[in-house]
Structures are given as C-alpha cells and as structure tokens.
Biopython code that builds the backbone (N, CA, C, O; Angstrom):
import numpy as np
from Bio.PDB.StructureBuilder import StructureBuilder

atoms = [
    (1, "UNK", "N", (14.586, 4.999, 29.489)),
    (1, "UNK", "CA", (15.127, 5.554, 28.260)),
    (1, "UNK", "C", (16.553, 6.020, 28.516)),
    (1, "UNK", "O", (16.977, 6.587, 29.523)),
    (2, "UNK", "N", (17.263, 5.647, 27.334)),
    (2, "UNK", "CA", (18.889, 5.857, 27.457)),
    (2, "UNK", "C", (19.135, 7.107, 26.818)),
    (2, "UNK", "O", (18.871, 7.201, 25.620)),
    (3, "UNK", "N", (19.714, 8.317, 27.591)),
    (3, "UNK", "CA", (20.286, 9.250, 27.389)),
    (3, "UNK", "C", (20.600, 9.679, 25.576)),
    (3, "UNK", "O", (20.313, 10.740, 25.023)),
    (4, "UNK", "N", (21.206, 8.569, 25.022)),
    (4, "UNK", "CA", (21.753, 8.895, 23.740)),
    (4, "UNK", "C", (20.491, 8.205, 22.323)),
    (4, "UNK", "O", (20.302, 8.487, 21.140)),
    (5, "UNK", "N", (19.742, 6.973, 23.550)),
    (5, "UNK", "CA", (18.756, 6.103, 22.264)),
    (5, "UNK", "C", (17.401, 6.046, 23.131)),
    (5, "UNK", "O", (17.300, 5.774, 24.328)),
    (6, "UNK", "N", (16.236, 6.423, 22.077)),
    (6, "UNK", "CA", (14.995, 6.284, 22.544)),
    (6, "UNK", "C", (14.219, 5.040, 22.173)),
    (6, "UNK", "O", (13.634, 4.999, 21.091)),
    (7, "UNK", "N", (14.188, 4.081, 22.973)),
    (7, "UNK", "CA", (13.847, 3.005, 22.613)),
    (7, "UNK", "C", (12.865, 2.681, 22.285)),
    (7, "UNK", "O", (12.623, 1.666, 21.633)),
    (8, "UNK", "N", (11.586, 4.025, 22.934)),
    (8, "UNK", "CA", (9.882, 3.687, 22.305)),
    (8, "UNK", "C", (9.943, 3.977, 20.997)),
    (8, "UNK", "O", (9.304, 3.347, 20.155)),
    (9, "UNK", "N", (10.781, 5.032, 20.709)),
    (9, "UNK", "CA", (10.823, 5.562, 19.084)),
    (9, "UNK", "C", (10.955, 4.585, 18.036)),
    (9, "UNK", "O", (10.263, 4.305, 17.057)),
    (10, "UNK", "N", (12.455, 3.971, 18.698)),
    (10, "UNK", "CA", (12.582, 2.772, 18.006)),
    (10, "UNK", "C", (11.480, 1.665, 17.595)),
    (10, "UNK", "O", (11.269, 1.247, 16.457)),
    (11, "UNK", "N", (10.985, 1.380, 18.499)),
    (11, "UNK", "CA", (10.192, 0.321, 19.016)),
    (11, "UNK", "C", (8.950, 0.571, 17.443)),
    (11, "UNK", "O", (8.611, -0.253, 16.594)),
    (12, "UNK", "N", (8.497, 2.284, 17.635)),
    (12, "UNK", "CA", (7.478, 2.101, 17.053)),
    (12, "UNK", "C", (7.518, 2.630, 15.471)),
    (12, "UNK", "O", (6.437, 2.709, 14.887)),
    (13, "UNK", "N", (8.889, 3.038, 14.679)),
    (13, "UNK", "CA", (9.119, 2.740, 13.488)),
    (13, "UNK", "C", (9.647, 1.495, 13.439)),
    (13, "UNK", "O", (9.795, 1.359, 12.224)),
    (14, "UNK", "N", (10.199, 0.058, 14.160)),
    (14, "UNK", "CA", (10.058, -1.237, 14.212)),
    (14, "UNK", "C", (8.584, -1.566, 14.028)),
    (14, "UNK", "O", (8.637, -2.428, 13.151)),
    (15, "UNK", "N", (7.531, -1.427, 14.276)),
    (15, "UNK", "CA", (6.378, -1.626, 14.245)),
    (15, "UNK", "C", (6.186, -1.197, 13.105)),
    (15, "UNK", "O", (6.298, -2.078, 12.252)),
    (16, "UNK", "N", (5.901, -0.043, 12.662)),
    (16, "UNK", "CA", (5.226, 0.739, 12.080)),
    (16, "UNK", "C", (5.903, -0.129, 10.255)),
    (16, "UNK", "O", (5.198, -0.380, 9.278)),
    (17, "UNK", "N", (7.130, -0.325, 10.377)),
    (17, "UNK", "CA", (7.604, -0.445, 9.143)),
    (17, "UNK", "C", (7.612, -1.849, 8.810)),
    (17, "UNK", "O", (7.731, -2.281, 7.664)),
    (18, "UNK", "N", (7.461, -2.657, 10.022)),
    (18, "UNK", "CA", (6.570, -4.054, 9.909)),
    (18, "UNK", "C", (5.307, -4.277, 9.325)),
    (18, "UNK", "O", (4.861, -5.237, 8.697)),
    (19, "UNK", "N", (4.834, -3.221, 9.653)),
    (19, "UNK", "CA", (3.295, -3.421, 8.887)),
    (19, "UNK", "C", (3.207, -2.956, 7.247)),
    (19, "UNK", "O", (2.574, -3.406, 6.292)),
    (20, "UNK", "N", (3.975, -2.049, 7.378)),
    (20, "UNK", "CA", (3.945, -1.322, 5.563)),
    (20, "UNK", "C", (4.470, -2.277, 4.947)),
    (20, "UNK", "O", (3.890, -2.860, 4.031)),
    (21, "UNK", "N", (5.969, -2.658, 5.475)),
    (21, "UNK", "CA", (7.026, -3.429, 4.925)),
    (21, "UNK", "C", (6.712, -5.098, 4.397)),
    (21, "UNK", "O", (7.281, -5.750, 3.521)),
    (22, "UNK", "N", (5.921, -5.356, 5.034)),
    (22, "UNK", "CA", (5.171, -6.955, 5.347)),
    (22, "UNK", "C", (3.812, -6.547, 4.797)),
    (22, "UNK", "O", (3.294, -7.269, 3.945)),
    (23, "UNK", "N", (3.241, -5.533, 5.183)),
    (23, "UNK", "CA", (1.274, -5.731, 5.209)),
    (23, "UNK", "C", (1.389, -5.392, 3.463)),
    (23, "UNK", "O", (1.128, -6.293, 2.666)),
    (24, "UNK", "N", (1.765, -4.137, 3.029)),
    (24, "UNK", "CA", (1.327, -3.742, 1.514)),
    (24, "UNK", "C", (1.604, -4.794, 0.343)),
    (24, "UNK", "O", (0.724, -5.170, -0.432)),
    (25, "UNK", "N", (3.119, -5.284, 0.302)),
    (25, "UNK", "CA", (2.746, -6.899, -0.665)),
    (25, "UNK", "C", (2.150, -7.790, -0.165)),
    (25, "UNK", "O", (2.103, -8.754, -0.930)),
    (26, "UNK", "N", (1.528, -7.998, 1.009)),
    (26, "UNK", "CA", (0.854, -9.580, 1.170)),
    (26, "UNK", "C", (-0.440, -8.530, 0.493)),
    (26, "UNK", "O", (-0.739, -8.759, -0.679)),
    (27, "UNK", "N", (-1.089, -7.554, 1.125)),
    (27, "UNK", "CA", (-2.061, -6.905, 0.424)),
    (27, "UNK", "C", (-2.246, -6.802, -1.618)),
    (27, "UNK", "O", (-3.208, -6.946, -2.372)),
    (28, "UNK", "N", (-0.883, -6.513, -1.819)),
    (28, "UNK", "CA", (-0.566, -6.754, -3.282)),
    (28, "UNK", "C", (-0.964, -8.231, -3.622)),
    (28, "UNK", "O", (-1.660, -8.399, -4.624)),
    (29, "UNK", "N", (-0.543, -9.436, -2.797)),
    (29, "UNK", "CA", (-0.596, -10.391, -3.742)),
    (29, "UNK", "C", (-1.972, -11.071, -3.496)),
    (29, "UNK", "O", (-2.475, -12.008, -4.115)),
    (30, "UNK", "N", (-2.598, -10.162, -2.130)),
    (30, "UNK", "CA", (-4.005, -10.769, -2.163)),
    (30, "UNK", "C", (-5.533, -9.906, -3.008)),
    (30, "UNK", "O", (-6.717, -10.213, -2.868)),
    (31, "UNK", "N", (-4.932, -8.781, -3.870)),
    (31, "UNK", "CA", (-5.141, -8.466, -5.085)),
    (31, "UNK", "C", (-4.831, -9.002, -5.798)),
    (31, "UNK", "O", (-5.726, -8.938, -6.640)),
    (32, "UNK", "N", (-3.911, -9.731, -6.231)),
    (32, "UNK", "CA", (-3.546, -10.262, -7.470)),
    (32, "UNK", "C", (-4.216, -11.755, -7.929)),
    (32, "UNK", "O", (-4.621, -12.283, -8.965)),
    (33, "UNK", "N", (-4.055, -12.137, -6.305)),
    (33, "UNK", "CA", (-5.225, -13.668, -6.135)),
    (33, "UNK", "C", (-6.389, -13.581, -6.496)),
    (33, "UNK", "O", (-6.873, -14.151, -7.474)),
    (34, "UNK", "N", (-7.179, -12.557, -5.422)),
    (34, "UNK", "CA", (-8.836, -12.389, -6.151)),
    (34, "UNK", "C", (-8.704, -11.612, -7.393)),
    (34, "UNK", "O", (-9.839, -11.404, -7.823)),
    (35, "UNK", "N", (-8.080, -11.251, -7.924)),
    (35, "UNK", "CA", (-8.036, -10.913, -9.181)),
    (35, "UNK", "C", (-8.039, -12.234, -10.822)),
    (35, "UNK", "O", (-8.554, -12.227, -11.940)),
    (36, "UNK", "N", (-7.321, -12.989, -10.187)),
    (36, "UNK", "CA", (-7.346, -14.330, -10.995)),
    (36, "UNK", "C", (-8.282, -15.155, -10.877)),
    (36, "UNK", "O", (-8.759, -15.722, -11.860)),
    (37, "UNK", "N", (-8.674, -15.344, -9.730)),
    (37, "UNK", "CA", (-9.704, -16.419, -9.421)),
    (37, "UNK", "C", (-11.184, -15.615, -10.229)),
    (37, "UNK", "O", (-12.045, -16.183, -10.901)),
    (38, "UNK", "N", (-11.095, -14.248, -9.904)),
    (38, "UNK", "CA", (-12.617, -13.790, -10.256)),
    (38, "UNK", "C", (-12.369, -13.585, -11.758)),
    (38, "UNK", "O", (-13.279, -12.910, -12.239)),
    (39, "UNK", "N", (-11.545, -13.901, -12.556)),
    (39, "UNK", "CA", (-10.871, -13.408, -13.875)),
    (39, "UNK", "C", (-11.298, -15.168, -14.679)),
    (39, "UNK", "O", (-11.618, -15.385, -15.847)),
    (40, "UNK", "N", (-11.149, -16.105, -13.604)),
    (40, "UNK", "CA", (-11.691, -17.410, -13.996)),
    (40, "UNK", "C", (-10.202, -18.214, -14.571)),
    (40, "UNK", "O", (-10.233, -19.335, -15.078)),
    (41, "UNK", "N", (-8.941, -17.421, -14.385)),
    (41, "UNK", "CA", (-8.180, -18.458, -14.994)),
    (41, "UNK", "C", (-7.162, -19.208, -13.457)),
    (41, "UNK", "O", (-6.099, -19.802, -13.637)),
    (42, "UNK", "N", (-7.517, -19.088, -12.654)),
    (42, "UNK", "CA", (-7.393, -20.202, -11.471)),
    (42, "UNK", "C", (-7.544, -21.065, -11.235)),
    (42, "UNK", "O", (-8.595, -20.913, -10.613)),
    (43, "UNK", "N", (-7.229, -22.632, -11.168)),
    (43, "UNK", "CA", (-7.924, -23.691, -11.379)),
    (43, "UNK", "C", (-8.487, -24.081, -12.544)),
    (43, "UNK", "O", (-9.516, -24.657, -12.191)),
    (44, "UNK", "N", (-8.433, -24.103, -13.530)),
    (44, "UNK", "CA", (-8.421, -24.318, -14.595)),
    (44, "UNK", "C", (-8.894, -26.012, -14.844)),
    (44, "UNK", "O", (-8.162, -26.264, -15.800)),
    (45, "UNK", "N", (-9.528, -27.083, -14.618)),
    (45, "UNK", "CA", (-9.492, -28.110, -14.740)),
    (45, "UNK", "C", (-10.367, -28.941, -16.014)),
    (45, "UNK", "O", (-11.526, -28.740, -16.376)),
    (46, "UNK", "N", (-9.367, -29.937, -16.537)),
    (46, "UNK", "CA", (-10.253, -30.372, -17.666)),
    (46, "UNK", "C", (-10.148, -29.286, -19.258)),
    (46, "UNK", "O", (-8.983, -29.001, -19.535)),
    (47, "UNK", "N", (-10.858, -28.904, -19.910)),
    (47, "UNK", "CA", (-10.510, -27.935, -20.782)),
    (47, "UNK", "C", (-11.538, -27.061, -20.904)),
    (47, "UNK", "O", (-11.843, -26.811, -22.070)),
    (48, "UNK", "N", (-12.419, -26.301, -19.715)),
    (48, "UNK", "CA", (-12.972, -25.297, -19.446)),
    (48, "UNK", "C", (-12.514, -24.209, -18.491)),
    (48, "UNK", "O", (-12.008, -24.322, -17.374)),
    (49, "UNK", "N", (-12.825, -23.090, -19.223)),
    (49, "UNK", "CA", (-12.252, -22.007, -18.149)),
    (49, "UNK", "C", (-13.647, -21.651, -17.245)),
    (49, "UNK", "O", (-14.673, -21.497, -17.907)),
    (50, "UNK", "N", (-13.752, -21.495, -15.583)),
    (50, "UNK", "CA", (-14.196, -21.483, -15.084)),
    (50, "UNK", "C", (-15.001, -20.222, -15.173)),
    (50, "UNK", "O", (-14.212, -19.462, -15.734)),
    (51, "UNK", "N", (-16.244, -19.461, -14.926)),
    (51, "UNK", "CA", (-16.509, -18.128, -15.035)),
    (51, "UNK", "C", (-16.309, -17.044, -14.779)),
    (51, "UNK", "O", (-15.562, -16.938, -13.806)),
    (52, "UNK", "N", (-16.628, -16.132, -15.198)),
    (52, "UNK", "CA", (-16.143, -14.654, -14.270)),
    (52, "UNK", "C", (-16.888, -14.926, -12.809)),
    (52, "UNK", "O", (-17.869, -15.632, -12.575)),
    (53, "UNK", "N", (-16.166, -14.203, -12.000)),
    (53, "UNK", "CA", (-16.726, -13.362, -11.065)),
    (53, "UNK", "C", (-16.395, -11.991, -10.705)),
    (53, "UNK", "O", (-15.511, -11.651, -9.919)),
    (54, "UNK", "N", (-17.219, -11.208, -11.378)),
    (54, "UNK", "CA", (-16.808, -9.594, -11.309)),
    (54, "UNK", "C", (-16.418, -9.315, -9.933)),
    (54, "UNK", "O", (-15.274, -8.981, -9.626)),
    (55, "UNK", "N", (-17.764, -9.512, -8.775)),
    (55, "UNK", "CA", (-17.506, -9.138, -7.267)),
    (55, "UNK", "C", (-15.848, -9.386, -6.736)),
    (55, "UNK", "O", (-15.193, -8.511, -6.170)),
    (56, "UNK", "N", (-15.343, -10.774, -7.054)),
    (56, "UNK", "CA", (-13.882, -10.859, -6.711)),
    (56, "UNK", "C", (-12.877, -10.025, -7.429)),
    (56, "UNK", "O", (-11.862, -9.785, -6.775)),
    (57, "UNK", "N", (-12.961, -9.358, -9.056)),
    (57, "UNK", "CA", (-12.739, -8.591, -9.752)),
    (57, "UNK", "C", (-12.603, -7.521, -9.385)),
    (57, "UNK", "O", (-11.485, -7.008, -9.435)),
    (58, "UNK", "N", (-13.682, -6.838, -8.900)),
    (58, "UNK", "CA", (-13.956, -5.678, -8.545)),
    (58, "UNK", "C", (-12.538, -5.435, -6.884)),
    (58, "UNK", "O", (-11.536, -4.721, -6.872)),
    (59, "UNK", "N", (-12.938, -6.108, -6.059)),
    (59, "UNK", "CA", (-12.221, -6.002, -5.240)),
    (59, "UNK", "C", (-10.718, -5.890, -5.019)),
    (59, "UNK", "O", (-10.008, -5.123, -4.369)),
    (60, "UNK", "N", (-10.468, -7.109, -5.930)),
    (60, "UNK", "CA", (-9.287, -6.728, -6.411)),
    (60, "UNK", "C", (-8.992, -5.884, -6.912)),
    (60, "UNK", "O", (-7.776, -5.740, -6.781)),
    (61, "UNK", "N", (-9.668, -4.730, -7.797)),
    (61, "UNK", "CA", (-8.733, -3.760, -8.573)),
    (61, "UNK", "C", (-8.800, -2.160, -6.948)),
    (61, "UNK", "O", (-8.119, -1.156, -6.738)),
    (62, "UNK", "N", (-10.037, -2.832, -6.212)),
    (62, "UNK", "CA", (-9.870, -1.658, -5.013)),
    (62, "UNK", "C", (-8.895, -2.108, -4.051)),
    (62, "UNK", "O", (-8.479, -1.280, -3.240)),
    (63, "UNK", "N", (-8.401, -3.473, -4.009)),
    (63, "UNK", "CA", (-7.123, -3.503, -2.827)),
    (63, "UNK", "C", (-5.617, -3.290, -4.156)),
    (63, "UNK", "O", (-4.451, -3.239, -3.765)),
    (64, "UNK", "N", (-5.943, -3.209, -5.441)),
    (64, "UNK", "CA", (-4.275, -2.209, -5.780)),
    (64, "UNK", "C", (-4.714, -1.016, -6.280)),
    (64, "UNK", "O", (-3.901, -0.765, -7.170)),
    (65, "UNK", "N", (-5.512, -0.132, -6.239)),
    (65, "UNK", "CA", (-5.971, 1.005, -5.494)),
    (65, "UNK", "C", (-5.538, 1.561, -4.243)),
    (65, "UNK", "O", (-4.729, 2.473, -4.068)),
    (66, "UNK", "N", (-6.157, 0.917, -3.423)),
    (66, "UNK", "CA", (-5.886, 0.778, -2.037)),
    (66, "UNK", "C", (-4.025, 1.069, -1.556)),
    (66, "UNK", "O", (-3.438, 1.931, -0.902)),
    (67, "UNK", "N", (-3.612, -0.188, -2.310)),
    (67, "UNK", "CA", (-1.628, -0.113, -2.325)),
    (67, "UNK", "C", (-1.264, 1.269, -2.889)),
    (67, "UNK", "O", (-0.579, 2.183, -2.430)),
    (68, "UNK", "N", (-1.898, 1.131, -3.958)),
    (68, "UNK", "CA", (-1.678, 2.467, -5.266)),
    (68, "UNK", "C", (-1.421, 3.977, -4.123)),
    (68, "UNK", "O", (-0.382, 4.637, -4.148)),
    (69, "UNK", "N", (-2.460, 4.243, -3.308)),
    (69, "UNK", "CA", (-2.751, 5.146, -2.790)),
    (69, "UNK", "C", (-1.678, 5.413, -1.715)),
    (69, "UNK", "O", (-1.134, 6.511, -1.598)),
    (70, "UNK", "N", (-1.403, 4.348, -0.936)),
    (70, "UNK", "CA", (-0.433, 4.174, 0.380)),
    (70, "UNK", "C", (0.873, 4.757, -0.175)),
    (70, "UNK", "O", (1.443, 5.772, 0.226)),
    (71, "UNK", "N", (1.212, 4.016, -1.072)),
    (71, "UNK", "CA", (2.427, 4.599, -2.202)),
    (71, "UNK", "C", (2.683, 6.004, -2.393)),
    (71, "UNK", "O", (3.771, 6.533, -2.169)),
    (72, "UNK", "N", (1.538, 6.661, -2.861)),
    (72, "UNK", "CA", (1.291, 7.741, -3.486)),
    (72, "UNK", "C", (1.795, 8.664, -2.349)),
    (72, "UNK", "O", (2.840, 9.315, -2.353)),
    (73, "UNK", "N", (0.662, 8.586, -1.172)),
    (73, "UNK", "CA", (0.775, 9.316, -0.135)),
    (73, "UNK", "C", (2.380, 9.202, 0.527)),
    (73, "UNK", "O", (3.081, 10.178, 0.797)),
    (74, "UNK", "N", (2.762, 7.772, 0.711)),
    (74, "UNK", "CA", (4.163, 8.023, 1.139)),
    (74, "UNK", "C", (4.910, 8.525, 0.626)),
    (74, "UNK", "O", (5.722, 9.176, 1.284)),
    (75, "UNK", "N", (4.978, 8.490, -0.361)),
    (75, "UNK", "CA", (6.328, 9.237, -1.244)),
    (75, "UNK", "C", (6.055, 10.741, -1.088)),
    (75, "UNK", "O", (7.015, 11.475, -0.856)),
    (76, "UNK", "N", (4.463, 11.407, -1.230)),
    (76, "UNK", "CA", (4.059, 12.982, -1.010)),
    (76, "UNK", "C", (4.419, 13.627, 0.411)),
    (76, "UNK", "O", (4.501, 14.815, 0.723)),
    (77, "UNK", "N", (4.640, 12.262, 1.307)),
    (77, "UNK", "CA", (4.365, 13.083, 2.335)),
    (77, "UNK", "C", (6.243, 12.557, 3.065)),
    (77, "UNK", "O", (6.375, 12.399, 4.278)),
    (78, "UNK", "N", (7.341, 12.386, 2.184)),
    (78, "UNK", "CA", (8.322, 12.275, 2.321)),
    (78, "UNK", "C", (8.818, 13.236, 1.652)),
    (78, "UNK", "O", (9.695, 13.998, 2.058)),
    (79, "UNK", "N", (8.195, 13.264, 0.402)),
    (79, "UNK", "CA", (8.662, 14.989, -0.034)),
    (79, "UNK", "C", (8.277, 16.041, 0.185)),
    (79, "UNK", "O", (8.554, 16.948, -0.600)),
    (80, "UNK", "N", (7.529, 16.273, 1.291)),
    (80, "UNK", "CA", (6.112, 17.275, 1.572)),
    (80, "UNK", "C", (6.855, 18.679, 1.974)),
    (80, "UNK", "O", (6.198, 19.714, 2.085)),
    (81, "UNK", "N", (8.166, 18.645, 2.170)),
    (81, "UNK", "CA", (8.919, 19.710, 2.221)),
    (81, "UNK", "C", (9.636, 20.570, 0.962)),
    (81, "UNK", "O", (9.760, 21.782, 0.786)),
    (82, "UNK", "N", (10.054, 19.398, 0.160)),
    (82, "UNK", "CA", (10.640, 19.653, -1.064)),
    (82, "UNK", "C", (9.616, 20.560, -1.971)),
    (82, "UNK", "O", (9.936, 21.613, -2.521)),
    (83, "UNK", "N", (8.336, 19.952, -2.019)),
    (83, "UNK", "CA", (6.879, 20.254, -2.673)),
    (83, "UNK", "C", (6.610, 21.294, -2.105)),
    (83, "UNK", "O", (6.288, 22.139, -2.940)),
    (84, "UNK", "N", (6.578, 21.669, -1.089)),
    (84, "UNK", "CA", (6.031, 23.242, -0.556)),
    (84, "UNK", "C", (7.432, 24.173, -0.885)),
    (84, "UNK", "O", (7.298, 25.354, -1.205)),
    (85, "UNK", "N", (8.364, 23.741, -0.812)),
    (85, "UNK", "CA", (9.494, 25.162, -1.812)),
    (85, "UNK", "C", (9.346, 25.379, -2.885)),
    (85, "UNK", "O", (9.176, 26.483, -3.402)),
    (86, "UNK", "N", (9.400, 24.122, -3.493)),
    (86, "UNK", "CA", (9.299, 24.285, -5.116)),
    (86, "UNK", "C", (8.103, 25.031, -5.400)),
    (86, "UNK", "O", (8.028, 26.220, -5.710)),
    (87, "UNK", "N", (6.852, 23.898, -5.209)),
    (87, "UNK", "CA", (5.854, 24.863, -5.946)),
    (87, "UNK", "C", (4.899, 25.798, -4.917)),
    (87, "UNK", "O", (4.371, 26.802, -5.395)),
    (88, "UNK", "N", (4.692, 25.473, -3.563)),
    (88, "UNK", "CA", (4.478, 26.266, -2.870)),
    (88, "UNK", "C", (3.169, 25.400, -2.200)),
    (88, "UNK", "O", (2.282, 26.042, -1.637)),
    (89, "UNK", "N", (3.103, 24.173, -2.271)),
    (89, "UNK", "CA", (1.782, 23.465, -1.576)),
    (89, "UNK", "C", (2.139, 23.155, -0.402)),
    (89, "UNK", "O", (3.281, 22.707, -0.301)),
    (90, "UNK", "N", (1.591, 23.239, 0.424)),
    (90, "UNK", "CA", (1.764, 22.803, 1.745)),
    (90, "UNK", "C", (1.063, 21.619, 2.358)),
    (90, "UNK", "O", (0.292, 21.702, 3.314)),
    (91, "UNK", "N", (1.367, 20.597, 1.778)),
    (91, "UNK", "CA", (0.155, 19.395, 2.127)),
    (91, "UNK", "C", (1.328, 18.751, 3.258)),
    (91, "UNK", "O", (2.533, 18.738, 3.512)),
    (92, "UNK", "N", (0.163, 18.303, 3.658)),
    (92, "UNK", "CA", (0.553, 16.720, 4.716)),
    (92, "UNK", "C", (1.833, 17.471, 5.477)),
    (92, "UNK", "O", (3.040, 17.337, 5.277)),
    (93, "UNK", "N", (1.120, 18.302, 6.416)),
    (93, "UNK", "CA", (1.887, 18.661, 7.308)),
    (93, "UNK", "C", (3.712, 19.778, 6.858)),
    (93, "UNK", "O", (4.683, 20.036, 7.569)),
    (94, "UNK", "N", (3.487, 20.020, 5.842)),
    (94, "UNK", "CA", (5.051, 20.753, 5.543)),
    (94, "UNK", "C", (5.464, 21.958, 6.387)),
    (94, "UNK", "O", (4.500, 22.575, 6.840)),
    (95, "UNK", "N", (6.019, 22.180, 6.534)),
    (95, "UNK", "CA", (6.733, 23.298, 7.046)),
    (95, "UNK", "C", (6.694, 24.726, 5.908)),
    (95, "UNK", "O", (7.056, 24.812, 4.735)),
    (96, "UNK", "N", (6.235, 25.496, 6.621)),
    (96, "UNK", "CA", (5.827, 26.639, 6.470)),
    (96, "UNK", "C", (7.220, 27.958, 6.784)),
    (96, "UNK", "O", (7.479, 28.617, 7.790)),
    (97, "UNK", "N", (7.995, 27.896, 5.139)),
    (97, "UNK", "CA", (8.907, 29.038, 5.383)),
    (97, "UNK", "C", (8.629, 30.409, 6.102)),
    (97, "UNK", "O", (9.528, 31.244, 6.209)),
]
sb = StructureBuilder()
sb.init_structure("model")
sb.init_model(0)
sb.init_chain("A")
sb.init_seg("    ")
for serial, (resi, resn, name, xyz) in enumerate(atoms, 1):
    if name == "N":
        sb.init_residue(resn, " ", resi, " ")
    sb.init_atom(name, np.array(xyz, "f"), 0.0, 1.0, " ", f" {name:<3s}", serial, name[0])
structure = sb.get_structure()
C-alpha cells in the first residue's frame, strides 16, 4: 500500500460498484422479461396471444421490488446523516450528534 493511495479500498468500491452498477439493470431487465413472457405478450405467433402465467408474473413484480428496495436503501443510507439532523432518526448507521 502506497503512502498517499489505498489500493484494497480502491479495489473494493471497483468491485462493489460493478455489481450495483452492472447487477441492478440486468436484474431490472430480467424483471421486465419474466414479466412479459408471464403477461403472454412475448412471442406472439400467428394471431393468438399466448396465456398468462401468473408464477413468472409474480416474480417479476418481486425482482422490481427487490431493485425498488436497493434504491430506496441507497439513497437512505447516503443521506443517513442529513436524516438524523433534520428529523432526528438515526438509521443505517448515522452519526450521533
């Protein structure tokens, strides 16, 4: 480790923001896939629409849930300082005036 740069640090918000940065839209659009297919308008062939499938339905609305939540929490726990002055909550680790 170099005096002025920590390279594991680096290393592991390089990682870390690879996975959010990359993992949460492929996660988004593989909600959005089983969401269509179980919705029946995927493949479409001939002039019938294919049937529901709730189970693929269902899943899909828990992986943008799932995103929904990651979101939520990041942004709370980027302001988690701001939020404990203002109104006085102390979640997700804040600092305690």
């Amino acid at each position: 480790m170099n005096h002025w740069f920590n390279y594991e640090a680096t290393a592991k918000i390089l990682v870390f923001s690879l996975v959010l940065g990359a993992g949460l839209p492929a996660l988004f659009a593989l909600g959005v896939q089983l969401h269509a297919a179980g919705a029946g308008t995927v493949g479409q062939a001939g002039g019938h629409a294919p049937s529901r499938r709730q189970v693929l339905v269902a899943l899909g609305w828990a992986i943008f849930g799932l995103v929904l939540a990651v979101v939520v929490i990041g942004v709370l726990y980027i302001a988690r300082d701001f939020i404990a002055h203002h109104i006085g909550w102390h979640i997700l680790g804040a600092q305690r005036a």
